[in-house]
RODO-2510 file (C-alpha; in nm, 4 decimals, decimal comma):
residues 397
     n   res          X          Y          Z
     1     x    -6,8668    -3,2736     6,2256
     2     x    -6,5674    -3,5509     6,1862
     3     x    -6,4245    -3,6143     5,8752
     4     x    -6,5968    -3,9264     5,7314
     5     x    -6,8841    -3,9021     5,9799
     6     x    -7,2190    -3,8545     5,8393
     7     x    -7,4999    -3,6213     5,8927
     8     x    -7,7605    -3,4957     5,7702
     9     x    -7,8094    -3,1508     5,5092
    10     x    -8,0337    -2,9406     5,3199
    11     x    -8,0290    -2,8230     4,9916
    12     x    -8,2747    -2,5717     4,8857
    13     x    -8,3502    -2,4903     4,5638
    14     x    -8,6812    -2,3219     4,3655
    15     x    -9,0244    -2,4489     4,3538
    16     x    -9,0307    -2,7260     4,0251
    17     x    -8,6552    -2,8469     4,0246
    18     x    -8,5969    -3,0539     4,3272
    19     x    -8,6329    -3,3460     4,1724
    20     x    -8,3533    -3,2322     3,9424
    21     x    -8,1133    -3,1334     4,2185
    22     x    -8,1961    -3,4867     4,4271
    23     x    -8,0451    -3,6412     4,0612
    24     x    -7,7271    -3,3797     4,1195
    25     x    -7,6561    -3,5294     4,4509
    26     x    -7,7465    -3,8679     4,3846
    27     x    -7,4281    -3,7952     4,1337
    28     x    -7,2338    -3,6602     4,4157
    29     x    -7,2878    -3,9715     4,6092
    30     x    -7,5426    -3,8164     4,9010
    31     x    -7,7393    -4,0969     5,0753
    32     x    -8,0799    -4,0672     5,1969
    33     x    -8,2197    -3,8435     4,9621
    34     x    -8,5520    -3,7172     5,0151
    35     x    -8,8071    -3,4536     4,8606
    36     x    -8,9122    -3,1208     5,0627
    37     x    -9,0694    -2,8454     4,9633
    38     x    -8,8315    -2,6591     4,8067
    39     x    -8,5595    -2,8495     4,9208
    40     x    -8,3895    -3,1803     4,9164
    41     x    -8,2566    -3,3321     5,2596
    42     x    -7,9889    -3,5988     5,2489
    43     x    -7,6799    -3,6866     5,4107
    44     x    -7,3136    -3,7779     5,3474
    45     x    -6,9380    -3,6416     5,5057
    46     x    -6,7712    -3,3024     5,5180
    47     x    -6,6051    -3,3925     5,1718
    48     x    -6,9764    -3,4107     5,0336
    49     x    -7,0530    -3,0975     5,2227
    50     x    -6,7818    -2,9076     5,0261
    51     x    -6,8716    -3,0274     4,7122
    52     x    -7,2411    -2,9962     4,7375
    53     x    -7,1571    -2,6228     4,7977
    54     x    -6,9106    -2,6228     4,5027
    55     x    -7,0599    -2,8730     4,2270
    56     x    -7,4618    -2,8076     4,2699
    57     x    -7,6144    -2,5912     4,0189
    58     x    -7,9609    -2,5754     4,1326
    59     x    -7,8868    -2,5094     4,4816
    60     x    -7,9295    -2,1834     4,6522
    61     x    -7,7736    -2,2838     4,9900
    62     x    -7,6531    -2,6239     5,1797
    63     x    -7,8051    -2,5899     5,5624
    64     x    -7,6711    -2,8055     5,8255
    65     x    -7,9508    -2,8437     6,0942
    66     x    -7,8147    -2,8634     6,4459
    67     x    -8,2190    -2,8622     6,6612
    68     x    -8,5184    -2,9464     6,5617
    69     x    -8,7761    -2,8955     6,8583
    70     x    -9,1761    -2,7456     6,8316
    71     x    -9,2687    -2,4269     6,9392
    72     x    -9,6234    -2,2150     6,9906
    73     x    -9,4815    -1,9149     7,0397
    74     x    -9,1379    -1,6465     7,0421
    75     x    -9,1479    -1,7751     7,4284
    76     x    -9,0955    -2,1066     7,3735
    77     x    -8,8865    -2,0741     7,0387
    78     x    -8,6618    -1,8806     7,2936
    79     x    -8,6227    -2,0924     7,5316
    80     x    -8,5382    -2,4084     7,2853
    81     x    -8,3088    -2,2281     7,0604
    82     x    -8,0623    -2,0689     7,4501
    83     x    -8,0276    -2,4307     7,5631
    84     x    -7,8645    -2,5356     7,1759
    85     x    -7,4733    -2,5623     7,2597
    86     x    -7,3467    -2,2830     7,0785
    87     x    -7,0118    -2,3807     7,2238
    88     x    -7,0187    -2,6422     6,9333
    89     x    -6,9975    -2,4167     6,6889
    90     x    -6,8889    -2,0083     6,7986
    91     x    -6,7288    -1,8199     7,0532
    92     x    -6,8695    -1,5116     7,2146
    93     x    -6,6125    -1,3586     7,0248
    94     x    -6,8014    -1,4684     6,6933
    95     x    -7,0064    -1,2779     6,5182
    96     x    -7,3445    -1,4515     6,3944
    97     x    -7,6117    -1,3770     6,1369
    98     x    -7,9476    -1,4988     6,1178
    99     x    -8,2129    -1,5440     5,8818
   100     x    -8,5807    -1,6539     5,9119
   101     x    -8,8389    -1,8939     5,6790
   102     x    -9,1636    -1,8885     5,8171
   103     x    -9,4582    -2,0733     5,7020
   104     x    -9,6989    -2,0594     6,0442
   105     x   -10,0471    -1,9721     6,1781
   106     x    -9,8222    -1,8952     6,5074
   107     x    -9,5478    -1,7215     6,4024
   108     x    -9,6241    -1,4227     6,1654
   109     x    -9,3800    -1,2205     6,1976
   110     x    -9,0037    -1,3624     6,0126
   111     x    -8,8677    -1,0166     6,1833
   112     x    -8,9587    -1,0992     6,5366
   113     x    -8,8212    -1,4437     6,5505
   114     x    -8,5215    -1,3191     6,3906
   115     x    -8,4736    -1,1165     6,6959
   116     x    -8,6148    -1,3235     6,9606
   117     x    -8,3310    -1,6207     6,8229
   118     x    -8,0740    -1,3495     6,8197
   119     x    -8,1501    -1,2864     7,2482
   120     x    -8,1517    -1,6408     7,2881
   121     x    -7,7976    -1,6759     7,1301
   122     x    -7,6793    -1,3706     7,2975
   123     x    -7,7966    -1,4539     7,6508
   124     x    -7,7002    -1,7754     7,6579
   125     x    -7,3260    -1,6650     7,5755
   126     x    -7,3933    -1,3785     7,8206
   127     x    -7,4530    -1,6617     8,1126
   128     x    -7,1361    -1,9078     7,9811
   129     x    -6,9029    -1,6135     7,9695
   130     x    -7,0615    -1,2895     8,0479
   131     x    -6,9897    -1,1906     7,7023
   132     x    -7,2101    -1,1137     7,4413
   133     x    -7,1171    -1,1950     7,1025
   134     x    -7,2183    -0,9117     6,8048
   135     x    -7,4834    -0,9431     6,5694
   136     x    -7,2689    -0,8805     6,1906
   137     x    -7,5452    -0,8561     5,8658
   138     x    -7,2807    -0,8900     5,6287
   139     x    -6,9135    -1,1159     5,6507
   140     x    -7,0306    -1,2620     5,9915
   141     x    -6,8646    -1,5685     6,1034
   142     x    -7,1594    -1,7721     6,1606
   143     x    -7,4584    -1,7850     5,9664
   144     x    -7,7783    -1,9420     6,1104
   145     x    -8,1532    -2,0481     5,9549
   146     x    -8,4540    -2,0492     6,1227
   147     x    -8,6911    -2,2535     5,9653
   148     x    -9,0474    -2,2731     6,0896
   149     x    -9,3493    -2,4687     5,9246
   150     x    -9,6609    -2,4131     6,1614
   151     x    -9,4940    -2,5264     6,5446
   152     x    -9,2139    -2,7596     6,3727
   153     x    -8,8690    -2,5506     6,3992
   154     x    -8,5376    -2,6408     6,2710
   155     x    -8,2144    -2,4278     6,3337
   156     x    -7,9655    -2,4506     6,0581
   157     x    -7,6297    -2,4071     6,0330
   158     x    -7,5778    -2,2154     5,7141
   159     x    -7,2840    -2,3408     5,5371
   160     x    -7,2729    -2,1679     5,2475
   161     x    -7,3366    -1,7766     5,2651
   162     x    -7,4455    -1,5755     4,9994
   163     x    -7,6885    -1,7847     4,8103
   164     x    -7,5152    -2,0248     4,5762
   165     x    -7,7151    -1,8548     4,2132
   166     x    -7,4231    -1,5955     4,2815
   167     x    -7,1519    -1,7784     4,0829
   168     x    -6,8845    -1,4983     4,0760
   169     x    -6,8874    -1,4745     3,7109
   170     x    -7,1490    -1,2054     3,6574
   171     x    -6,9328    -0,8838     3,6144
   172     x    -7,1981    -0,6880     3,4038
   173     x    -7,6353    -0,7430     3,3937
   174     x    -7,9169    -0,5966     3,1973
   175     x    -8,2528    -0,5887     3,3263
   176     x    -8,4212    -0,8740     3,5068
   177     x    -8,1513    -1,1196     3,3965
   178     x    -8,2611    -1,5047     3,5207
   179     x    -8,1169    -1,6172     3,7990
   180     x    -7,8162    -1,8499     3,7199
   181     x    -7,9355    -2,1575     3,9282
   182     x    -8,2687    -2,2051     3,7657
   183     x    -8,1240    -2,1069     3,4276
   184     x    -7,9346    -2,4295     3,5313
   185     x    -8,2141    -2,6021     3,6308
   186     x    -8,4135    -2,5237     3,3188
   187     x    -8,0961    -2,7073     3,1261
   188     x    -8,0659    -3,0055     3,2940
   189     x    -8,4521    -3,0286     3,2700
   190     x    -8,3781    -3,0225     2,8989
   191     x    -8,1549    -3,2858     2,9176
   192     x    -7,8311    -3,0588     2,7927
   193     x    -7,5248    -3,2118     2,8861
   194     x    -7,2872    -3,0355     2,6066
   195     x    -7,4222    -3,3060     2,3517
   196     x    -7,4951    -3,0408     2,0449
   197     x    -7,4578    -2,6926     1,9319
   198     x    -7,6678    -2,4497     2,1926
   199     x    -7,8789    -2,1385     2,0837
   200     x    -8,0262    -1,8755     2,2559
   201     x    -8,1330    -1,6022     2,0547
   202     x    -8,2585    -1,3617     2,3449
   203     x    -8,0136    -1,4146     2,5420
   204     x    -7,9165    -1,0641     2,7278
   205     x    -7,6136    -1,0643     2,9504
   206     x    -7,5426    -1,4075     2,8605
   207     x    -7,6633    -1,6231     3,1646
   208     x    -7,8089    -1,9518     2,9648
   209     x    -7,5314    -1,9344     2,7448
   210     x    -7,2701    -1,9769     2,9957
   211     x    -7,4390    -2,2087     3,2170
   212     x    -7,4838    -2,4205     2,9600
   213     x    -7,1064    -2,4336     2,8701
   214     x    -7,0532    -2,4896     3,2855
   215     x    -7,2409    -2,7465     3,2273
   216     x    -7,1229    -2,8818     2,8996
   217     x    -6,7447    -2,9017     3,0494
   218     x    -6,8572    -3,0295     3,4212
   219     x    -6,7098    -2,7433     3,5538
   220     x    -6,8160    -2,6688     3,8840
   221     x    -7,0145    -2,3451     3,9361
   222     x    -6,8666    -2,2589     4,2415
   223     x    -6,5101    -2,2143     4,1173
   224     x    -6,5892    -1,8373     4,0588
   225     x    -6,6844    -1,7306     4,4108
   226     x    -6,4416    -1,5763     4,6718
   227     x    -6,5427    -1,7880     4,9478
   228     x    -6,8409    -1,9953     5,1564
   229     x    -6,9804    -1,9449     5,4413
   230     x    -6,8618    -2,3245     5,6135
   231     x    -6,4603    -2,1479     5,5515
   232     x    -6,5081    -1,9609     5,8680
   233     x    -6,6620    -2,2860     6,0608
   234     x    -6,4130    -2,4132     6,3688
   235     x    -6,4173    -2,7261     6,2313
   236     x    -6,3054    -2,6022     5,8858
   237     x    -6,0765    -2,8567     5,7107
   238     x    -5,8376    -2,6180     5,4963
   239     x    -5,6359    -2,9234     5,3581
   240     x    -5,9842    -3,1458     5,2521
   241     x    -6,1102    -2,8346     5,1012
   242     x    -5,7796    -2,7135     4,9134
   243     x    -5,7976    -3,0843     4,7176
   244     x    -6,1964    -3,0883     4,6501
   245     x    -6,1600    -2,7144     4,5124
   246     x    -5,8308    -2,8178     4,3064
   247     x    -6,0448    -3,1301     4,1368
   248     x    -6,0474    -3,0888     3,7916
   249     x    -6,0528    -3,4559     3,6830
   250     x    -6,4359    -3,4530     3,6018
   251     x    -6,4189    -3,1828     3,3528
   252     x    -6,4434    -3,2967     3,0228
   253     x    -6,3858    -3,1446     2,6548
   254     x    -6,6615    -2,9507     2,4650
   255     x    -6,6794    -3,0344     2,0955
   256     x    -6,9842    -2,8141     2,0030
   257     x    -7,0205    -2,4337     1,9745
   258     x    -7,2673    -2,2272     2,1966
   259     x    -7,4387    -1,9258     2,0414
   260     x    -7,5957    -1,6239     2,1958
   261     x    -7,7135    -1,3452     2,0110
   262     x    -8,0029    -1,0442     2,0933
   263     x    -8,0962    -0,7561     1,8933
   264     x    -7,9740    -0,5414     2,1442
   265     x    -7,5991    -0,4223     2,1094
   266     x    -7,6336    -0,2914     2,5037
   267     x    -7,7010    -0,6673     2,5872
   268     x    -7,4309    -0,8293     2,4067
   269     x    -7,1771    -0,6043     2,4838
   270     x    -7,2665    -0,6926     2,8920
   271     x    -7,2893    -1,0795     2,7800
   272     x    -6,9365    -1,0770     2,6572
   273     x    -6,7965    -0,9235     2,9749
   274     x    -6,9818    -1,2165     3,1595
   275     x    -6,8479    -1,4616     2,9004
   276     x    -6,4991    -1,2977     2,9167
   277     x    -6,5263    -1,3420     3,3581
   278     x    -6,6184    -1,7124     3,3051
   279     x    -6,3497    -1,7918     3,1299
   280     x    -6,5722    -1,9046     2,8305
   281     x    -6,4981    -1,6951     2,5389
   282     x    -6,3693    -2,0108     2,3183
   283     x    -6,6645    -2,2317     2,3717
   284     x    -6,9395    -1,8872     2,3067
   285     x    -7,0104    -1,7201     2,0443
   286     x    -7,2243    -1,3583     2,0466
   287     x    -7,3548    -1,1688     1,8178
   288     x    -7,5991    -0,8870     1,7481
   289     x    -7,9154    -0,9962     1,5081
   290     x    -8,3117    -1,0190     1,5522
   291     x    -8,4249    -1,3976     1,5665
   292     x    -8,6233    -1,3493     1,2349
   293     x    -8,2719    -1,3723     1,0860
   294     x    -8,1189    -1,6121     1,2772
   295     x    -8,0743    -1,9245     1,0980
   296     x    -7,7906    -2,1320     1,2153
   297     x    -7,4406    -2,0445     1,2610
   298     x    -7,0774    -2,2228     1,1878
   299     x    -6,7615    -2,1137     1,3795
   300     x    -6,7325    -1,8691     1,1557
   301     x    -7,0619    -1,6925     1,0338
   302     x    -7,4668    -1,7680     1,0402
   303     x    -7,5468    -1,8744     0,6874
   304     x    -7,8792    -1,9566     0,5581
   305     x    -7,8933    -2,3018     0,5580
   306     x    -8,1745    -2,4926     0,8008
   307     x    -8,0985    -2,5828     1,1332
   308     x    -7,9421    -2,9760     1,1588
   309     x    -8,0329    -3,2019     1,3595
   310     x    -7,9696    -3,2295     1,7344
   311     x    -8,0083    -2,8274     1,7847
   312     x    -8,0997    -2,7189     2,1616
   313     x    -8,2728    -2,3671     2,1403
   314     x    -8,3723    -2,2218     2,4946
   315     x    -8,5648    -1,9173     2,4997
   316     x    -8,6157    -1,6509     2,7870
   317     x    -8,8160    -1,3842     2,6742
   318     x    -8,9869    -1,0895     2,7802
   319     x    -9,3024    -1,2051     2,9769
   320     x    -9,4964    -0,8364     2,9270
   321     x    -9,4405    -0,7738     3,3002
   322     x    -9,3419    -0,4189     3,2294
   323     x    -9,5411    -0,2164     3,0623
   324     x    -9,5285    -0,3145     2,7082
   325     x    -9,9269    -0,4496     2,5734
   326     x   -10,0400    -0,7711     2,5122
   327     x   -10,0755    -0,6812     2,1488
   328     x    -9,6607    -0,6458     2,1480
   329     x    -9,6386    -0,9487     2,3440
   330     x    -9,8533    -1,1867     2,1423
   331     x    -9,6731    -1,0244     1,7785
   332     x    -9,3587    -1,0871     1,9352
   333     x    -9,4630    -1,4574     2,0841
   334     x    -9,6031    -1,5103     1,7454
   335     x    -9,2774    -1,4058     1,5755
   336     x    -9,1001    -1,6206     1,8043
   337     x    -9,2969    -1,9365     1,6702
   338     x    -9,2512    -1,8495     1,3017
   339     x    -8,8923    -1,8010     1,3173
   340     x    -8,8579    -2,1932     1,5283
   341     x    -9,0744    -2,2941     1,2376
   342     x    -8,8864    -2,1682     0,9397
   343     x    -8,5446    -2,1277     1,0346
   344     x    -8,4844    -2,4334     1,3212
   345     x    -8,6080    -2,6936     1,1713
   346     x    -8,5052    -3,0642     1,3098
   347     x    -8,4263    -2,8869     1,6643
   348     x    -8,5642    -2,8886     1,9498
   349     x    -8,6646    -2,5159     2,1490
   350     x    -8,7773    -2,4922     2,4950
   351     x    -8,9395    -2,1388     2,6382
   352     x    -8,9841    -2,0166     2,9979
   353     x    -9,2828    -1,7231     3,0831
   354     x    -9,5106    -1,6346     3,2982
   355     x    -9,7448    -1,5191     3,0074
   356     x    -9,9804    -1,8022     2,9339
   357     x   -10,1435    -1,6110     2,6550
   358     x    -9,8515    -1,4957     2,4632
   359     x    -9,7331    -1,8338     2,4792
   360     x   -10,0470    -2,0002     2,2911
   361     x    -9,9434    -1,7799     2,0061
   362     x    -9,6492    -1,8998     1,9420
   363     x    -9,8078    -2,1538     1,7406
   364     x    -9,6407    -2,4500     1,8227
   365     x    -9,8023    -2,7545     2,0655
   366     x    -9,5387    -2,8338     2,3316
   367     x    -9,4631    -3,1923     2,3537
   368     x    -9,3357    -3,1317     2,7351
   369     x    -9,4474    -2,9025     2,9988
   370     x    -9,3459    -2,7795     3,3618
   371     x    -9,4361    -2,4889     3,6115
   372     x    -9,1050    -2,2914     3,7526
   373     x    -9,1073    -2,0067     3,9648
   374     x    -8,8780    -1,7370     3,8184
   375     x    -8,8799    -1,4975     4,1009
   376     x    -9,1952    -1,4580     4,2085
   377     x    -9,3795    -1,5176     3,8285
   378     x    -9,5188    -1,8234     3,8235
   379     x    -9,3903    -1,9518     3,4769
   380     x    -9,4484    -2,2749     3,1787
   381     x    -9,1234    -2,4298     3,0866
   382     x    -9,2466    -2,5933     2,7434
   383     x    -9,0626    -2,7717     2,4889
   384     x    -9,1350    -2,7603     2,1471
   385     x    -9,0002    -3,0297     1,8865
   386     x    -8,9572    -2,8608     1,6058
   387     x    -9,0054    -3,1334     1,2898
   388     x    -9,0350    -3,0710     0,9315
   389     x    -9,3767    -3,1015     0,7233
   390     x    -9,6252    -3,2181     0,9839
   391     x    -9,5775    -3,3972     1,3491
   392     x    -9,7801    -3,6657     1,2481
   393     x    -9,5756    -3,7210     0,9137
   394     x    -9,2645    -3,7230     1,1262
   395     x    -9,3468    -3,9391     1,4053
   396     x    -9,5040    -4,2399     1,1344
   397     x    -9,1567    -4,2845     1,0521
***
């Protein structure tokens, strides 16, 4: 890959936001955008390479393909994958990792094809050289994707390692926090660009608050990690990459306050480590109180006074997954939708869960929905405008 020479890439991302990562890269200035499943393919230069692996949000990883053939069988998947020219892109003194995506009525074993690409690599090193370069699960130099839909295969270069949702920020974590890229994805659903005071009221080790204030002063997500994968590639341009990391001219200044609070002390005192790690202790403010009491808050205490216009409250609650009752869920689901009622008036509250009946008692009809995948819990993603006296009072005006 020259500099300034296109190709094509893959981002992939969860099940319900790639239409909002195609609008992140149509930002970046990626060409060709198209739709997968689960992905978005596009193309652009190594510059937009680095900074799709720095700047996207709702990207888990950027793949580079490198072969796209069809195969029946491990035989034949074999065969394609040794006559690739590895040369391109290792030496047999690399060391390679591989991982598998398989979606096929011929191939159902990921495991298998794992190892049957891993022989194919190593032989066909073993015939250039007589060498055989080692297999390394963790830290290896290169990391390679195997995709397979039915006979279609495409092999991947994997440019950027651990999956992107691992920011580098998270220092501390209570249980089942939501992963940071769709808790991206579910705010640039919402339309938050830093353009209001932010509230979330359940809000654990902190994760929606401080993507929201990533997002709210453009800062990259990828600042906080120690490296990607493409760092290791032999065509790695140090010099391109030192200036795209050392960017800072899209950030912009935040003039709105971001609040996250829980009733459990455990959880905020985790959330302001993660806060503290991101550098975002100025622009977030914790605290310690049950949503029934949460009204709205200045800079310097929550008062008692309605919610203003212009509010964005995003909720994650519990879903009932582990062992509490439907009884608690739907009291606490109905306690969620008096307190929006009462005490946020003029805002506007959006809710992810997977529990469909908990969320019909909150009360309130949702003017927007969408299905997410949060882990494997198929979830609604409602929002909820929250007017005063009656919707169709408000909406005659």
């Amino acid at each position: 890959m020259r500099n300034g020479s296109s190709f094509i890439m893959i981002a992939k991302t969860f099940k319900g936001l790639e239409e909002v990562l195609a609008q992140e890269l149509t930002e970046l200035g990626a060409n060709d955008i198209q739709l997968q499943r689960r992905a978005v393919k596009f193309s652009g230069d190594k510059a937009l390479l680095y900074k799709a692996n720095l700047c996207l949000r709702t990207a888990l990883r950027v793949l580079v393909p490198v072969a796209s053939f069809k195969a029946k069988d491990t035989d034949a998947l074999y065969e394609q994958v040794k006559h690739i020219d590895w040369s391109q892109f290792m030496s047999a003194d690399s060391t390679f990792a591989i991982d598998a995506t398989v979606y096929s009525d011929f191939f159902r074993n990921s495991r298998f094809v794992t190892y049957r690409t891993k022989d194919a690599i190593a032989d066909y090193w073993t015939e250039q050289s007589g060498k055989r370069p080692n297999v390394r699960l963790e830290d290896a130099d290169l990391m390679i994707n195997v995709h397979i839909s039915q006979d279609y295969v495409t092999v991947s270069l994997d440019s950027s390692g651990e999956s992107l949702h691992k920011r580098g920020y998270r220092v501390a974590t209570t249980e089942a926090p939501i992963n940071e890229a769709l808790a991206a994805g579910m705010l640039l659903l919402a339309g938050w660009k830093g353009q209001s005071d932010f509230y979330d009221p359940m809000c654990g080790s902190g994760t929606l608050p401080i993507e929201a204030a990533l997002i709210a002063k453009n800062i990259a997500p990828g600042l906080f990690r120690k490296s990607f994968a493409f760092e290791k590639w032999r065509d790695f341009d140090a010099e391109l990459w030192n200036d795209i990391y050392n960017d800072d001219s899209r950030e912009r200044e935040f003039t709105h306050t971001i609040y996250g609070s829980d009733t459990s002390f455990y959880a905020i005192q985790q959330a302001e480590k993660n806060v503290r790690s991101a550098g975002m202790s100025k622009v977030i403010e914790l605290k310690q109180i049950r949503m029934e009491e949460l009204k709205v808050e200045t800079k310097d205490e929550m008062v008692n006074s309605k919610c203003p216009n212009g509010k964005l409250i995003m909720i994650n609650p519990p879903y009932g997954e582990r062992l509490a009752s439907n009884k608690d869920m739907e009291r606490l689901y109905g306690a969620i939708g008096t307190a929006l009622k009462h005490n946020f008036t003029g805002a506007t509250a959006w809710i992810i869960s997977s529990n469909e009946a908990a969320m019909k008692c909150i009360g309130l009809k949702p003017s927007k929905k969408y299905r997410l995948l949060n882990g494997e819990l198929d979830c609604q993603f409602n929002r909820y405008d929250l007017f005063a006296g009656k919707r169709n009072d408000q909406m005659s005006k």
